[in-house]
SEVO-509117 format. One record per atom (N, C-alpha, C): x, y, z; residue in three letters. Coordinates in steps of 0.001 Angstrom, whole numbers, padded with zeros to 6 digits, always signed. Example, Ala and Ser with C-alpha at 12.3 -4.5 7.8 and 13.67 -1.06 7.14 Angstrom:
REM residues 2
+013190-005690+007800Ala/+012300-004500+007800Ala/+013200-003300+007800Ala/+012850-002250+007080Ser/+013670-001060+007140Ser/+012900+000030+007870Ser/
//
This chain:
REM residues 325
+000837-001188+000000Unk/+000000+000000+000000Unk/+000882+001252+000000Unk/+000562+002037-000771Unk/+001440+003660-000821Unk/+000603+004465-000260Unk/+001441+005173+000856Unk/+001168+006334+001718Unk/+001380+007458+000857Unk/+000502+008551+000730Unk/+001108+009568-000250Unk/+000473+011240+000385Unk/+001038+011707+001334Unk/+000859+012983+002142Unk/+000453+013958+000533Unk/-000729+014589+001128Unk/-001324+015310+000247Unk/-001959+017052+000187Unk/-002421+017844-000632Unk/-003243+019344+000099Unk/-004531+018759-000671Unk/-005178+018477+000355Unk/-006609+017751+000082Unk/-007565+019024-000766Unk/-006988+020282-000803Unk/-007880+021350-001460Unk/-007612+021121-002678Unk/-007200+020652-003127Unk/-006569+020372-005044Unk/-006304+018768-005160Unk/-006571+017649-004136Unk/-006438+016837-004666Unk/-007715+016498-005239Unk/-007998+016026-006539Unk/-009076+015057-007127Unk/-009661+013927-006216Unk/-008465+013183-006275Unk/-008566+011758-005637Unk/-009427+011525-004185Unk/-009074+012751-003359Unk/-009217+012851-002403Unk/-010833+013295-002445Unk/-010949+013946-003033Unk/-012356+014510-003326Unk/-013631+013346-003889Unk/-012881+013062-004837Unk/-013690+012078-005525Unk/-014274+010941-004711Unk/-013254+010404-003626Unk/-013007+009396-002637Unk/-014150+009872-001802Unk/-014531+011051-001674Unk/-015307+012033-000418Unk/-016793+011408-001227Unk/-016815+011966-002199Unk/-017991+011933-003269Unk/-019027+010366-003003Unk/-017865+009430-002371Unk/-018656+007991-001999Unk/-018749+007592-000947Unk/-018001+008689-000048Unk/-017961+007938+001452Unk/-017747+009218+002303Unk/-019039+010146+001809Unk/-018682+011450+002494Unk/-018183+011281+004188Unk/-017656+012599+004725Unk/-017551+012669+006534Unk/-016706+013918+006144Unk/-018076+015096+007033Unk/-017845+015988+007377Unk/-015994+016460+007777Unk/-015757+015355+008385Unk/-014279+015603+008691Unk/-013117+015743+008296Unk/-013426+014872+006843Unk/-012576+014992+006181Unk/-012482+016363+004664Unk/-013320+016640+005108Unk/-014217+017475+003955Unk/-012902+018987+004337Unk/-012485+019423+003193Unk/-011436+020378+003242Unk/-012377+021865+003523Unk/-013473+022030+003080Unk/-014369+023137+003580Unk/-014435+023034+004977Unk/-014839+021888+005802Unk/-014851+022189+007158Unk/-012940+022184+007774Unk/-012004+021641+007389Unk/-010264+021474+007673Unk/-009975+022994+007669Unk/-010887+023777+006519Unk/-009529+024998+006074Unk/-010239+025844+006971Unk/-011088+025905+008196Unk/-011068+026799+009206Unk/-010895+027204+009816Unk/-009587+025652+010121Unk/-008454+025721+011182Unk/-007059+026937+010358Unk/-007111+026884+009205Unk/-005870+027519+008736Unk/-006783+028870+008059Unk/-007587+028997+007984Unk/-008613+030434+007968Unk/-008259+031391+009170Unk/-008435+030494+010565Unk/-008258+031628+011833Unk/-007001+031493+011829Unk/-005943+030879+011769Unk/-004623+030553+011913Unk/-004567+029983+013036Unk/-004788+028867+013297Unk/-004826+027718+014341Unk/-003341+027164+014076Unk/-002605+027365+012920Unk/-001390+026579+013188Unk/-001059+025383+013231Unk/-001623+024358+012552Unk/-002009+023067+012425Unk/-000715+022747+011395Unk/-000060+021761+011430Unk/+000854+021522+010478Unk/-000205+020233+010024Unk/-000625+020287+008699Unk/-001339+018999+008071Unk/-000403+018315+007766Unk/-000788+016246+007978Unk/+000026+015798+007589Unk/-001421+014828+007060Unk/-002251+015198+005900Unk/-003417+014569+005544Unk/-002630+013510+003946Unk/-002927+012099+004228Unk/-002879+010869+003660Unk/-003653+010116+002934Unk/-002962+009601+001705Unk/-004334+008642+000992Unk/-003871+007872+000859Unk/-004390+006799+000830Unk/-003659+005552+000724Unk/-004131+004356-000507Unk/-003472+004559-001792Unk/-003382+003539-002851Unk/-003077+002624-002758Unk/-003676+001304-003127Unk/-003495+000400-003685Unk/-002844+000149-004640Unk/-001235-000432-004827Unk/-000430+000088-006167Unk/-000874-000706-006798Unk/-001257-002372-006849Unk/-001879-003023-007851Unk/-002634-002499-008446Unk/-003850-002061-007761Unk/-005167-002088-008624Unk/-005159-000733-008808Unk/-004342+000167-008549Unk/-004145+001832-008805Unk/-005677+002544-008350Unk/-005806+002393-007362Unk/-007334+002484-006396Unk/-006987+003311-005256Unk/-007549+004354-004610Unk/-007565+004431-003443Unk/-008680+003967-002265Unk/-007943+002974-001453Unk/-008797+002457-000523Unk/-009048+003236+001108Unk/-008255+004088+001088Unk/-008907+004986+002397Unk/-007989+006607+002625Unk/-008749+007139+003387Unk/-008137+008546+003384Unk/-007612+008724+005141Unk/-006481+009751+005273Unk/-006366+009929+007027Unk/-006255+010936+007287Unk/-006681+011873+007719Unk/-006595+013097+008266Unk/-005345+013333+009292Unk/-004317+014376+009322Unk/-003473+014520+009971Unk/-002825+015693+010331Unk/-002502+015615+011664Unk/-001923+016966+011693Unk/-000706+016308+012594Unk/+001194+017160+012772Unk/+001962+017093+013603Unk/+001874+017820+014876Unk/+002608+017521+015578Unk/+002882+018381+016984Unk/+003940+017808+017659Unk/+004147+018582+018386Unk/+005126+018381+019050Unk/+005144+018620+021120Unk/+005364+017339+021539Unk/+004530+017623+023021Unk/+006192+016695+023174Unk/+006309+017346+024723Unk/+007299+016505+025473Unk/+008889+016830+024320Unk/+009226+017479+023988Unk/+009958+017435+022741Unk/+009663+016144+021856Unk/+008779+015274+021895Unk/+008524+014276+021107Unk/+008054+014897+019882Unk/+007478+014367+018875Unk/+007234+014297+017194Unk/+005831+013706+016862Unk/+004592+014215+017270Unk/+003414+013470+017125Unk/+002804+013466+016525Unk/+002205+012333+015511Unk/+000991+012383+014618Unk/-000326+012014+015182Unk/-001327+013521+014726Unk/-002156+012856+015447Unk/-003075+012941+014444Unk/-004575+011918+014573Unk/-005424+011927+013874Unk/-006742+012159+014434Unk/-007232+013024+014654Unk/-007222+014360+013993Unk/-007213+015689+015395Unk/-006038+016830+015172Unk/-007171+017979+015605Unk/-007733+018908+015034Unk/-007899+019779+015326Unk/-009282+020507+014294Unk/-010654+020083+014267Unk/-010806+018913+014926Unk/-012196+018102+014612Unk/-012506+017206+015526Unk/-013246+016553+015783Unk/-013853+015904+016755Unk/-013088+014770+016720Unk/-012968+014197+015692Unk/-012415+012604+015279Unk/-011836+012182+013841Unk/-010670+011297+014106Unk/-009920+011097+012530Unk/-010476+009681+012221Unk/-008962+009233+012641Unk/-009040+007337+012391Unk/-009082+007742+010298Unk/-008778+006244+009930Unk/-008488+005965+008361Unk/-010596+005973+008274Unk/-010094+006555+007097Unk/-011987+006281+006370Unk/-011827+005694+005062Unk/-012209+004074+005207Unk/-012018+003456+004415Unk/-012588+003049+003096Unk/-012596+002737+002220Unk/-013861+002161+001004Unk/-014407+001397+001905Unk/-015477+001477+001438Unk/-016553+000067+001613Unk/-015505-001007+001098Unk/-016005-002147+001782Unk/-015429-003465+002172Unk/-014239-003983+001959Unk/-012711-002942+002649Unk/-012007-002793+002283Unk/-011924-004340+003349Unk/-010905-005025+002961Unk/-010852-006301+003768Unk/-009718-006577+004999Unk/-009593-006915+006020Unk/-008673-006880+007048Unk/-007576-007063+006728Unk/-007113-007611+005830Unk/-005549-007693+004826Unk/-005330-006850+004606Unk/-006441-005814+003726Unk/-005611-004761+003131Unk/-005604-003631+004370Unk/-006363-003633+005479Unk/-005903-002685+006759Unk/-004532-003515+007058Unk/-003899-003891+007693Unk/-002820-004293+008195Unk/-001844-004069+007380Unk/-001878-004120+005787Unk/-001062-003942+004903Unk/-001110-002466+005171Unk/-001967-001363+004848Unk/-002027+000007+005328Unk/-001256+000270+006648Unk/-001682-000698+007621Unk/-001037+000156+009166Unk/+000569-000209+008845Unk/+000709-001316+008587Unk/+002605-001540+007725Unk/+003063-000308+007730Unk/+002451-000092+006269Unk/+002742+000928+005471Unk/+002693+002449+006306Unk/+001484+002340+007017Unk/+001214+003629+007601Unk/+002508+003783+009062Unk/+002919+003234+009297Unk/+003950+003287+010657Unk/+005101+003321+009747Unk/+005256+002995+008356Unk/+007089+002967+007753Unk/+007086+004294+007275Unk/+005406+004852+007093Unk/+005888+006389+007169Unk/+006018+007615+008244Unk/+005315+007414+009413Unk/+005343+008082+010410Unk/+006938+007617+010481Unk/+007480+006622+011143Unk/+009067+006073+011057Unk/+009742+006848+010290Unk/+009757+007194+008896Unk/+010614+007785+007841Unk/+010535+009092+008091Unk/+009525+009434+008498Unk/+008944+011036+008729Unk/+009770+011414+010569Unk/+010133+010541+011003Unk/+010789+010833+012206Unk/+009897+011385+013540Unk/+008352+010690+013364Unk/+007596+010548+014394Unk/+008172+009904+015123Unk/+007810+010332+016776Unk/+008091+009497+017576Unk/+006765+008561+018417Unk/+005317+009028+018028Unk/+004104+007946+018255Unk/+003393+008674+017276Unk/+002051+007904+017753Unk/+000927+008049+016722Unk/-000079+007856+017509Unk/-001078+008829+017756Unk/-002447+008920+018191Unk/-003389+009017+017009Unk/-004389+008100+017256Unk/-005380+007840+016218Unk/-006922+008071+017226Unk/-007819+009097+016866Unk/-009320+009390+017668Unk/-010362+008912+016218Unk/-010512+007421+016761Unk/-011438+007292+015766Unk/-013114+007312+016356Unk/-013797+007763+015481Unk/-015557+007547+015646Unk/-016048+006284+016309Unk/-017255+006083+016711Unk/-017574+005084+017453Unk/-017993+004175+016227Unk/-017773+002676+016145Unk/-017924+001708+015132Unk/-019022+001875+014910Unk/-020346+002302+015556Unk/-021637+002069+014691Unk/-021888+003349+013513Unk/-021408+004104+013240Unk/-020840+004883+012358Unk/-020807+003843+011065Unk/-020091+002994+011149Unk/-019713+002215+009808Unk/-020955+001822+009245Unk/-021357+001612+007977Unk/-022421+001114+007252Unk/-022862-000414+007719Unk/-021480-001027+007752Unk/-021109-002779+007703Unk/-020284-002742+009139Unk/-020722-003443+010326Unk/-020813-003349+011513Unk/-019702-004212+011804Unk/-018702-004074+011775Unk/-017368-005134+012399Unk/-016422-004504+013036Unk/-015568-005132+013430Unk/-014338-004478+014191Unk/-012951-004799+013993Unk/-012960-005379+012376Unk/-011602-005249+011929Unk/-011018-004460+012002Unk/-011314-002921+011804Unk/-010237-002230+011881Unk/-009657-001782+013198Unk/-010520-002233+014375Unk/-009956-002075+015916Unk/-009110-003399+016189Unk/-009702-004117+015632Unk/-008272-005403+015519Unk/-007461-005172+014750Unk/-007508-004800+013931Unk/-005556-004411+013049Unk/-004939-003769+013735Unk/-005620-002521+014098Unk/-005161-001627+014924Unk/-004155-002347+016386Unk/-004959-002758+017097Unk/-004449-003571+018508Unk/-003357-004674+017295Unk/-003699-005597+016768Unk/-002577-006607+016142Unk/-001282-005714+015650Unk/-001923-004752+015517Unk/-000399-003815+015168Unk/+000353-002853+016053Unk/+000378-003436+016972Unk/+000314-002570+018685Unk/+000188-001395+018861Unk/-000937-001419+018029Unk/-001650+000638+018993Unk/-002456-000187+020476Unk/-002326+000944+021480Unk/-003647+000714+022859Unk/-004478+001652+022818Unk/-005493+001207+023275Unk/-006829+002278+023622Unk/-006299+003103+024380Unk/-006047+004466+024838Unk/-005424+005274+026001Unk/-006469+006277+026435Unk/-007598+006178+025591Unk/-008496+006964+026134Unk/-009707+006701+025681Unk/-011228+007112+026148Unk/-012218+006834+025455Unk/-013581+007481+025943Unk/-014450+008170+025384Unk/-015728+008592+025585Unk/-016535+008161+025537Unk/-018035+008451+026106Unk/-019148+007381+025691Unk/-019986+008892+025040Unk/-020219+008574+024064Unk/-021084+009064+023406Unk/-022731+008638+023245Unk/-023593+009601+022779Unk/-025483+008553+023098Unk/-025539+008888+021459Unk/-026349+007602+021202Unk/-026525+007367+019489Unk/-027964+006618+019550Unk/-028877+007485+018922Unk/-029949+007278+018422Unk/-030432+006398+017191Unk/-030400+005045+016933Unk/-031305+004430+015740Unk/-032631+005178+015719Unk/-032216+006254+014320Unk/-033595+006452+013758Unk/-034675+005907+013622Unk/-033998+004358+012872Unk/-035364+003496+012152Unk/-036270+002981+013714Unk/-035515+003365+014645Unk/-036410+002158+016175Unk/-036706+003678+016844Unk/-036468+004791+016414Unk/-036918+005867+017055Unk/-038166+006714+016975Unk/-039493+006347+017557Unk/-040962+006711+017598Unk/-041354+007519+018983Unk/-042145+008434+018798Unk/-042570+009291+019565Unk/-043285+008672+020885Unk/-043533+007098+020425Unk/-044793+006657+021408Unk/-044090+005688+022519Unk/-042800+005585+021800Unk/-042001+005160+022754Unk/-041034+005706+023672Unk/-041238+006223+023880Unk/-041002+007698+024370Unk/-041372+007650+026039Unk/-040991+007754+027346Unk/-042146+007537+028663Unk/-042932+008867+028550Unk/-044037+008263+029382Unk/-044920+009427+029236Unk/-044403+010857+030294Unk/-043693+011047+030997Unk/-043409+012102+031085Unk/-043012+012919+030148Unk/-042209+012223+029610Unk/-041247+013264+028436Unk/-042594+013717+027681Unk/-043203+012719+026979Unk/-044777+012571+025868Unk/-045136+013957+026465Unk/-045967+013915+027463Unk/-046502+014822+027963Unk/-045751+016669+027977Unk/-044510+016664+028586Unk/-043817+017969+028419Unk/-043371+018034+026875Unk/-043459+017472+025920Unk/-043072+017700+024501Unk/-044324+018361+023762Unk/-045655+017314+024361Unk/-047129+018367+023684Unk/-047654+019365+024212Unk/-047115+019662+025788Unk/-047002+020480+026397Unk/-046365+021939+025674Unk/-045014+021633+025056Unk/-044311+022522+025293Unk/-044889+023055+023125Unk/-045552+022129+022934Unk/-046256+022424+021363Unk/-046468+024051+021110Unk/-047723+024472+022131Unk/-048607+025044+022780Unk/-047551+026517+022785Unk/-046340+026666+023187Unk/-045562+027702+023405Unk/-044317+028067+023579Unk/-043781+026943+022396Unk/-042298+027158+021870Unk/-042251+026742+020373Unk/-041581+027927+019893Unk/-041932+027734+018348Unk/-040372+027578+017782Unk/-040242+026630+016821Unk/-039125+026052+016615Unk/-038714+026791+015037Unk/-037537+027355+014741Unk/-037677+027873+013616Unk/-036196+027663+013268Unk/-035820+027425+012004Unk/-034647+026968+011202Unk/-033833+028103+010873Unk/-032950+028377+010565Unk/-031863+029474+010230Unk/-031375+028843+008679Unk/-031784+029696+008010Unk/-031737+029404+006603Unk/-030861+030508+006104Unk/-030159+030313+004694Unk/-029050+031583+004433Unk/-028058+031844+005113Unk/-027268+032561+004721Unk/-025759+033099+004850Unk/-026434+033762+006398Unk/-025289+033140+007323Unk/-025148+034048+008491Unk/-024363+035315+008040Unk/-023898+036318+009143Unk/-023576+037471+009343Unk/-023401+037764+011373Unk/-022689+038258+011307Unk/-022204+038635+013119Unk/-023556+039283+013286Unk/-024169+040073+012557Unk/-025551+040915+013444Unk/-026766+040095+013455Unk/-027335+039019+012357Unk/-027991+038063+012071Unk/-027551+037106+013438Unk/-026495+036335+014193Unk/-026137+035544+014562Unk/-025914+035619+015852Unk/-025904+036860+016667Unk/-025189+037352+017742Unk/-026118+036916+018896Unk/-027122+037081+018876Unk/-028375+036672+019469Unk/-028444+035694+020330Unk/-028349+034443+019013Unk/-028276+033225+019131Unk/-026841+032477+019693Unk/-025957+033012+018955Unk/-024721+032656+019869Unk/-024458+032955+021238Unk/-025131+034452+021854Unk/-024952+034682+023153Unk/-025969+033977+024288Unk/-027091+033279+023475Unk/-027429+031735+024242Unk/-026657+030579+024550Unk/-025904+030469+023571Unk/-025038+029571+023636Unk/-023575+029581+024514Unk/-023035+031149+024257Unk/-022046+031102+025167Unk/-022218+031063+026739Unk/-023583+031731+026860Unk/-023981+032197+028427Unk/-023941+030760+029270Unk/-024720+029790+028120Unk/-024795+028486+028629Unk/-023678+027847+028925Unk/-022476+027766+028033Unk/-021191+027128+028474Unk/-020601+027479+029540Unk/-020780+029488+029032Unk/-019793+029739+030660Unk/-020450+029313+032157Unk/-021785+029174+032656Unk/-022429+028847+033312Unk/-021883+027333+033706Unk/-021168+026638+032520Unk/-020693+025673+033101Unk/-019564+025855+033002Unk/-018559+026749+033220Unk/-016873+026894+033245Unk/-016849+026402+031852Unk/-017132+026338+030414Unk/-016082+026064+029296Unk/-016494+026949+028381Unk/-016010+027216+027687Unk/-016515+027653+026474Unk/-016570+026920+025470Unk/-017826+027519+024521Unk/-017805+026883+023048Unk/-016727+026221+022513Unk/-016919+025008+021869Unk/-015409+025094+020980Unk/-015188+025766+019904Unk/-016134+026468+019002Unk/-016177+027807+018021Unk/-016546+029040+018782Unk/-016059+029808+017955Unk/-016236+031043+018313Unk/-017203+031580+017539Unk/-017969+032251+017394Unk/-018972+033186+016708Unk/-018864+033429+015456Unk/-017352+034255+015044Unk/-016907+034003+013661Unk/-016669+032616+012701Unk/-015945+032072+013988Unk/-016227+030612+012837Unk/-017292+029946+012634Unk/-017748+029768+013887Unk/-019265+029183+013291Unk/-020081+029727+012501Unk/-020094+031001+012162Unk/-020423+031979+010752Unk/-020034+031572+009720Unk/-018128+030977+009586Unk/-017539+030741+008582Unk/-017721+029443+008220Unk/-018115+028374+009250Unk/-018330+027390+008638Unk/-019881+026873+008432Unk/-020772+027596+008704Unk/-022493+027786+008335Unk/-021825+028131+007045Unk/-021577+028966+006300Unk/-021483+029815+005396Unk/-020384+028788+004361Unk/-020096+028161+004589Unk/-019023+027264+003963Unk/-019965+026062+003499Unk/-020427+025440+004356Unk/-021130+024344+004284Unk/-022380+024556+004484Unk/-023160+024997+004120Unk/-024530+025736+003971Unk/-025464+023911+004218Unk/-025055+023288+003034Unk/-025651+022048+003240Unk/-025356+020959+004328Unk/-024518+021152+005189Unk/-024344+020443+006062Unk/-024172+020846+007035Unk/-024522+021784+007933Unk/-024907+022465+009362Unk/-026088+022887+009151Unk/-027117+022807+009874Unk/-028450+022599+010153Unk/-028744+023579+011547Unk/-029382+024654+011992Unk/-029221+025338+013113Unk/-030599+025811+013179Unk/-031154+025059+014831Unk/-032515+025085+015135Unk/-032677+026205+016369Unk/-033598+026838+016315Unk/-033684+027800+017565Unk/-035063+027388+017857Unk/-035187+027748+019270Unk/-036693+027517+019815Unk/-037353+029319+020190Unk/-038122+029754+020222Unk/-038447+030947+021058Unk/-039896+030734+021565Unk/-039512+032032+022755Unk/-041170+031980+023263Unk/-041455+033543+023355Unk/-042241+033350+023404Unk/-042973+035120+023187Unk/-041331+035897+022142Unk/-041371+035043+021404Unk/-040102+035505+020501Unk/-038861+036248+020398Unk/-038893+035689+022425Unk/-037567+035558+022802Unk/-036605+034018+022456Unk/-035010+034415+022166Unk/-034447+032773+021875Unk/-034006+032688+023484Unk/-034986+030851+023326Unk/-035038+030308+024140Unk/-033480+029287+024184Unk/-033525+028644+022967Unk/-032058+027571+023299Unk/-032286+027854+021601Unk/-030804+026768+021399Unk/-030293+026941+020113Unk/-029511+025338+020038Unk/-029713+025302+018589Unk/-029573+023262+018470Unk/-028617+023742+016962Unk/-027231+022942+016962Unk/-026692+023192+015957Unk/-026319+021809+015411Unk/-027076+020951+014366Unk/-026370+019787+013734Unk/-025207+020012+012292Unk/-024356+018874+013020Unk/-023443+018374+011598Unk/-023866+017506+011328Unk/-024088+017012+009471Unk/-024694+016266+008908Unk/-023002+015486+008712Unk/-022471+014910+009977Unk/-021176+014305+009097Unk/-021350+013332+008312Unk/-021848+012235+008266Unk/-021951+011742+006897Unk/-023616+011863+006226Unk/-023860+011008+005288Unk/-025263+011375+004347Unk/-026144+010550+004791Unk/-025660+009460+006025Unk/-026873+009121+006882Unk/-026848+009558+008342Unk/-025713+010311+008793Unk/-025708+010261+010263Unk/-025588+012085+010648Unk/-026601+012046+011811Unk/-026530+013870+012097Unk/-025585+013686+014046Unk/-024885+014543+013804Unk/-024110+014672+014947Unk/-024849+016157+015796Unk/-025169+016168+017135Unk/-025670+017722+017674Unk/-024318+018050+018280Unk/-024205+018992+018082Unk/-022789+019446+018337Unk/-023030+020345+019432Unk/-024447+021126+019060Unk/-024167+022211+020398Unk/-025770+022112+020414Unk/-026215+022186+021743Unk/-027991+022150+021941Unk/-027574+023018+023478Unk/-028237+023761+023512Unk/-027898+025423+024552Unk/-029515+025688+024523Unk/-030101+026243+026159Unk/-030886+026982+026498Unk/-030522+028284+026889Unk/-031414+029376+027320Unk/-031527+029961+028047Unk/-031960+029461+029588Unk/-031389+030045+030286Unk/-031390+029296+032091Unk/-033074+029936+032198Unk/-032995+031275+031963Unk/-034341+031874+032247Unk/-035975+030781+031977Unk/-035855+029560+030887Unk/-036559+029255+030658Unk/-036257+027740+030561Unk/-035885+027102+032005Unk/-035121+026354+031879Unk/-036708+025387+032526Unk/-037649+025977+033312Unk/-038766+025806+033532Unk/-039766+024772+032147Unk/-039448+025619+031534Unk/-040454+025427+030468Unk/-039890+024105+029651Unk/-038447+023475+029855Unk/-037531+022252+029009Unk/-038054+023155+027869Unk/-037087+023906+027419Unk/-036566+023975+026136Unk/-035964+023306+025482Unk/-035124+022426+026818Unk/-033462+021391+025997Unk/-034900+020002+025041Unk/-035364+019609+025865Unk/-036234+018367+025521Unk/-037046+018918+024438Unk/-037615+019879+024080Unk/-038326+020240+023447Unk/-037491+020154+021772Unk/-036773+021277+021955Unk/-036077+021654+021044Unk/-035040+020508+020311Unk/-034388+019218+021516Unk/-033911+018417+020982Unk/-035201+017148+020221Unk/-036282+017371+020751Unk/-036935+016062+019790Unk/-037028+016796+018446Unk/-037604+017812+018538Unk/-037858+018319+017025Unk/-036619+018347+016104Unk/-035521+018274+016706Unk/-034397+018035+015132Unk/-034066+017017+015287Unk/-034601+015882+016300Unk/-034682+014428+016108Unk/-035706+014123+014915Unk/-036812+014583+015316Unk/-037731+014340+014755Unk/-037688+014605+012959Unk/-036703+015797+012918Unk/-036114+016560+011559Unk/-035704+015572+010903Unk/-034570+014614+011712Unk/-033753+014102+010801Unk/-034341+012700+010408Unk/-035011+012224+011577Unk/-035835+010905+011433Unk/-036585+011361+009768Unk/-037595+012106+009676Unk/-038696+012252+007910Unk/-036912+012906+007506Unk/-035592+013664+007645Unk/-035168+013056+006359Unk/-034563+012179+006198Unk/-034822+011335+006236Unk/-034365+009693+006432Unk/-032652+009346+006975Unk/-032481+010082+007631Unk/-031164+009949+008246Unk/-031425+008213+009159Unk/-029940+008159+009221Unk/-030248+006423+010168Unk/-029641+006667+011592Unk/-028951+007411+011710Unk/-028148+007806+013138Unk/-028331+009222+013732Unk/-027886+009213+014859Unk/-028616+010872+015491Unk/-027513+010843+016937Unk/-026519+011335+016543Unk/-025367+011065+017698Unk/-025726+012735+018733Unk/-026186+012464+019996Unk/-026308+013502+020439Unk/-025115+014049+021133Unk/-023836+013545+021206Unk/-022659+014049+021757Unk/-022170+012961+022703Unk/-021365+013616+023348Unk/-020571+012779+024484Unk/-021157+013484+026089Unk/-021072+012204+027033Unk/-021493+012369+028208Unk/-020489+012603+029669Unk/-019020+012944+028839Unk/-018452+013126+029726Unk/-017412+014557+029314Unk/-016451+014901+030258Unk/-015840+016052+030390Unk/-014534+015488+030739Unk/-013807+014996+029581Unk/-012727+014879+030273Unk/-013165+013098+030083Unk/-012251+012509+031482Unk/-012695+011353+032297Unk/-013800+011311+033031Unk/-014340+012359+033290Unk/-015420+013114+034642Unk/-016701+012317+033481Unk/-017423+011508+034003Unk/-018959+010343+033510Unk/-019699+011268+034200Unk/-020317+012192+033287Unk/-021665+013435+033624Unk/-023230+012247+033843Unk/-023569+011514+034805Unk/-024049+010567+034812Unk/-025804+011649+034735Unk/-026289+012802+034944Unk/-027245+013418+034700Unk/-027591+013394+033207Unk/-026447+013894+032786Unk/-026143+014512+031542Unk/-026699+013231+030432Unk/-026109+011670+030347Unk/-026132+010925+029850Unk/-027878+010262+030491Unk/-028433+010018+031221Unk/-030085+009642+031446Unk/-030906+010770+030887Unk/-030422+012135+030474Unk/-031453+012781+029886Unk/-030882+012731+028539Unk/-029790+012344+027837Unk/-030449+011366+026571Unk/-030648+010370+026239Unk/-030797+009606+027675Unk/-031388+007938+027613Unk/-032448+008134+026789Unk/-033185+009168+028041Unk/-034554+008740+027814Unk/-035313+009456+026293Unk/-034272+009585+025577Unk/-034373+009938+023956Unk/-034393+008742+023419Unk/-034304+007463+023893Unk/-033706+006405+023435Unk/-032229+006491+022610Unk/-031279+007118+023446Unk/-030186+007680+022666Unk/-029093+006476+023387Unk/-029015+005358+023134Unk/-027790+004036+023703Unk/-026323+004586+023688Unk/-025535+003946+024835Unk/-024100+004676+025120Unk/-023025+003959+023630Unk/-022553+004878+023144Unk/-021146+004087+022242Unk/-019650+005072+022541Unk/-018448+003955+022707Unk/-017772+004493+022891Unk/-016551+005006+021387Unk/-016326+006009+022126Unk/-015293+006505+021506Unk/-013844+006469+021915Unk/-013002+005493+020774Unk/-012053+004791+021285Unk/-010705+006302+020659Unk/-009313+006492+021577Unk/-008248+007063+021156Unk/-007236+005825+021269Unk/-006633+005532+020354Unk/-005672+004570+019898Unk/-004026+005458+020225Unk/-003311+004612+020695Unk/-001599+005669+020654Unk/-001278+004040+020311Unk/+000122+004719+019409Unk/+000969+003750+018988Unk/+002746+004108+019493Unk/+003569+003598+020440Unk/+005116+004290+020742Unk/+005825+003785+019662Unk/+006071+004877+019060Unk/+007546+004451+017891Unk/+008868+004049+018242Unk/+008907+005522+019147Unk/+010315+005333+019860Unk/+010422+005778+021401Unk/+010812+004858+022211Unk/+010705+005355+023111Unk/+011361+005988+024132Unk/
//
């Protein structure tokens, strides 16, 4: 297998490869926002051919760093999650032949490890765990991991639902009106809504992981794949729901924010069924509502109020590999 470090904004291959197996992540419209603000990211983004069949069978997102005076590849920052994104039914031979290949170039390149943050396996179309076994057969370890809540669309119905929730959702029909953000943002269009969102983080010590401008720049970039729901009441914004469509069946909520003032009324429940409910009629198959922890810290509140979405725990595995030690 040939490793071949690439600028994914002009490669074809890379694109074309996207064209069948989209993910938001790898997508150079959502990458170049990191080198838009000047985040400073040294890319070290990979495709990986098949020299027989002159094919490319998977793509890797990459960036260097440098921690400990060590030499690190990691996959990915800038983004939630890397790991290789492979063709469809690429076969466990040809991963292991890749991780070969993929460690004789980190090696040549004078890495000293390799961190890999891949997505949680139900992500994949075709449900296996070859590529977490190549991975381990090729001595990477798990060194870290999240639990994330993931919604099956097709088993996801309103009536199954307990009747508390039932009840505060037709409840909340009556006097929260849910409305979509369509068109090019702008800082005066947007400010509103973002200062729901920040008030909410700082309230919990963090901030956003975008800032106002970027999330402008990347609404505005990817028009078709960020999705941004607001709720209001007496046509004040109540909370604010922002999905990534990372791939063409699966919606990720990246940010779902109330106002505290109307914290009475569950805005969060409200506002999150209806872009459940969004993505369920457009036939999406997955509905990842985020991760339930901070850190190592298991937000055990946090994760039962999207149980009861029927939203099941999956983890999110970080792989390290020591080159040299």
């Amino acid at each position: 297998m040939k490793i071949i470090r690439t600028n994914i904004a002009t490669d074809k291959e890379w694109n074309e490869f996207l064209g069948n197996h989209y993910n938001m992540f790898f997508d150079n419209r959502f990458l170049d926002y990191n080198d838009f603000f000047s985040k400073g990211l040294l890319w070290h983004h990979l495709k990986v051919k098949d020299d027989a069949k002159n094919k490319v069978i998977a793509l890797l997102t990459g960036c260097e760093i440098i921690k400990n005076s060590r030499k690190v590849f990691i996959s990915c920052n800038g983004v939630s999650f890397g790991g290789f994104l492979w063709r469809e039914k690429t076969g466990i031979n040809e991963m292991m032949e890749t991780l070969d290949s993929f460690k004789l170039y980190t090696s040549e390149n004078h890495f000293d490890e390799i961190i890999v943050r891949n997505p949680p396996n139900i992500y994949k179309s075709v449900f296996n765990e070859e590529y977490e076994y190549s991975l381990i057969y090729k001595g990477f370890e798990v060194v870290n991991y999240a639990i994330t809540n993931i919604i099956d669309l097709q088993d996801f119905v309103f009536e199954k639902l307990a009747n508390p929730k039932k009840r505060s959702i037709n409840k909340s029909e009556n006097n929260i009106e849910i409305e979509t953000l369509n068109g090019p943002l702008d800082y005066n269009s947007f400010i509103d809504y973002y200062n729901v969102l920040l008030e909410n983080r700082l309230k919990k010590n963090v901030q956003p992981t975008h800032s106002i401008d970027e999330l402008i720049y990347l609404k505005n970039e990817l028009s078709d794949k960020i999705k941004i729901f607001s709720a209001k009441i007496n046509r004040s914004i109540a909370g604010i729901c922002i999905l990534f469509i990372i791939q063409n069946d699966i919606i990720l909520n990246f940010y779902l924010a109330t106002d505290e003032q109307y914290k009475k009324e569950r805005v969060a429940d409200f506002l999150l069924y209806k872009s459940i409910d969004w993505a369920k009629k457009n036939n999406y198959r997955l509905y990842d509502i985020g991760t339930s922890n901070v850190g190592k810290e298991y937000l055990s509140g946090l994760f039962d109020f999207k149980k009861k979405f029927m939203a099941d725990g999956f983890l999110r595995k970080t792989f390290k590999l020591i080159l040299n030690k």
